[in-house]
N, C-alpha and C positions, 0 to 999 in steps of 0.2 A: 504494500500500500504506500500510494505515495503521501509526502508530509503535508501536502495541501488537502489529501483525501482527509488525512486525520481530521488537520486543522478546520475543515469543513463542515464535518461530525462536531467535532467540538461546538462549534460556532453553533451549530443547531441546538445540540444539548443545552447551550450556555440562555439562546433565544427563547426554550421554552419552558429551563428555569427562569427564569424571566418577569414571566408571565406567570409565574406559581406564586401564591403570597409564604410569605417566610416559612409559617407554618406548614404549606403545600410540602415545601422545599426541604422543611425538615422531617417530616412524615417519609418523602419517598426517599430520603437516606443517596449520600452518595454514592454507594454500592450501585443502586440500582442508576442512577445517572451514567455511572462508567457501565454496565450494562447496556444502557441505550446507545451511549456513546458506541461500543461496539457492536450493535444490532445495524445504526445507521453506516458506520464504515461499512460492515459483509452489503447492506443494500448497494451501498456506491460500486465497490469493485465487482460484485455481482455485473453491476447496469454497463461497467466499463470491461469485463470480459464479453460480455451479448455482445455490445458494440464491434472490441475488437474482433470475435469470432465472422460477424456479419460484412467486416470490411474485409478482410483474411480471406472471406469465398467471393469477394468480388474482385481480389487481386487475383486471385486462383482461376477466377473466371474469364478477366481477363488476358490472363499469361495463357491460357488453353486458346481465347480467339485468337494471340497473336502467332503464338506456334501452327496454328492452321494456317491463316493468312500466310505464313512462311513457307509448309509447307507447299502450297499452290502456287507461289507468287512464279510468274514465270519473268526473267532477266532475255 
């Protein structure tokens, strides 16, 4: 994961303690905030491996049209 992945998790975590009032904030315990914290990173690198996998078959896709193109191309 990268460091802005973290820091982006954080940054949520931090946006929806926030928005808790003290006592919210004190009931759900920081345990369970670094829990979330770690719920939202696995979401992030989750959504950025789909991505990479879905661009990966379109480089794959296109390296197959170009090797055709290749093999037909008449000089």
């Amino acid at each position: 994961m990268s460091k802005s992945q973290t820091q982006h998790a954080l940054d949520v975590v931090n946006t929806f303690k926030s928005k808790l009032s003290k006592s919210g904030v004190d009931h759900v315990g920081q345990k369970h905030f670094d829990e979330l914290q770690l719920l939202i990173e696995s979401a992030i690198d989750s959504a950025v491996f789909l991505e990479i996998e879905r661009i990966a078959k379109r480089v794959d896709n296109l390296a197959h049209d170009i090797r055709k193109s290749a093999e037909s191309f008449d000089a």
